[in-house]
N, C-alpha and C positions, 0 to 999 in steps of 0.2 A: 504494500500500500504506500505513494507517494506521502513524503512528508510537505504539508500545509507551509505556504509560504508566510513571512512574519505578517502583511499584511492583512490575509485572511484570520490568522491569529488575534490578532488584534480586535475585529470587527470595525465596521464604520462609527468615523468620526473621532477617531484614535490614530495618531498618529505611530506607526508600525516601530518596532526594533529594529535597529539599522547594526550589525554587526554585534549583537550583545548589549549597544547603548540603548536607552529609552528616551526615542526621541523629544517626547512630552515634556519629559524629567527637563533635558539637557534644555532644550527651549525656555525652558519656566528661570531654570538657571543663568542663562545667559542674558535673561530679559530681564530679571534681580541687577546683575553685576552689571549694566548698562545703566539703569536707574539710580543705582549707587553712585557712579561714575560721575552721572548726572547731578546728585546731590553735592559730590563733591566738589567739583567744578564750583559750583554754586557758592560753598560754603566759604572754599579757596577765594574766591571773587570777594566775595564778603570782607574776609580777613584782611586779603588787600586794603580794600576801603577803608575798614577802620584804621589800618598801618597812617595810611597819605592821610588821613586826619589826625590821628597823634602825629605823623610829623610837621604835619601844618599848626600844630598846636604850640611847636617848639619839644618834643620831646626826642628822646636820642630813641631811635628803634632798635640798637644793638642793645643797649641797656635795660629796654623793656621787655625785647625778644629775653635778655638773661632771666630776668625778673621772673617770667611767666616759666623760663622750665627750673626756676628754683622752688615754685609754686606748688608744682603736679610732685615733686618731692615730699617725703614727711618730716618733720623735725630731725629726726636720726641722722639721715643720709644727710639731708642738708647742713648740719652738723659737721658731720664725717668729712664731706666735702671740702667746708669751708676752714677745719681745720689742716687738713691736707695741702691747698691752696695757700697756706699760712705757712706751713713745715718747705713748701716748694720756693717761697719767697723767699723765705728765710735763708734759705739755703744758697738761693741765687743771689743773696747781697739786696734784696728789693726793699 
């Protein structure tokens, strides 16, 4: 008895197995990671904006860019760091 090709397997309105992939799956996935994409673009844009306005404001963006990833840091590490940062100066005569 022939084996059923994946499209008949499938039935209508399902889009067939293409090699072991599930076409559906893979679609729903790719249309996710687009819209992501999309969001991020977005959020990027955004971010800019508010950059060119803090620097229109008179602010330094290296300074603030530090600021914020000394931030997503916890006490500890920021600590740890800025001791480190200290032992490194020190050592270089700073």
């Amino acid at each position: 008895m022939p084996s059923m090709s994946p499209q008949r397997k499938q039935g209508k309105g399902k889009m067939p197995d293409v090699g072991g992939i599930a076409a559906e799956q893979l679609r729903s996935l790719v249309e996710r990671i687009e819209r992501l994409e999309d969001e991020k673009k977005a959020l990027s844009d955004d971010i800019r904006d508010v950059c060119a306005q803090a620097k229109g404001g008179g602010f330094d963006l290296r300074v603030l860019r530090q600021i914020i990833r000394l931030r997503k840091l916890n006490s500890a590490e920021r600590q740890e760091q800025e001791t480190l940062l200290d032992v490194y100066k020190r050592a270089l005569g700073m």
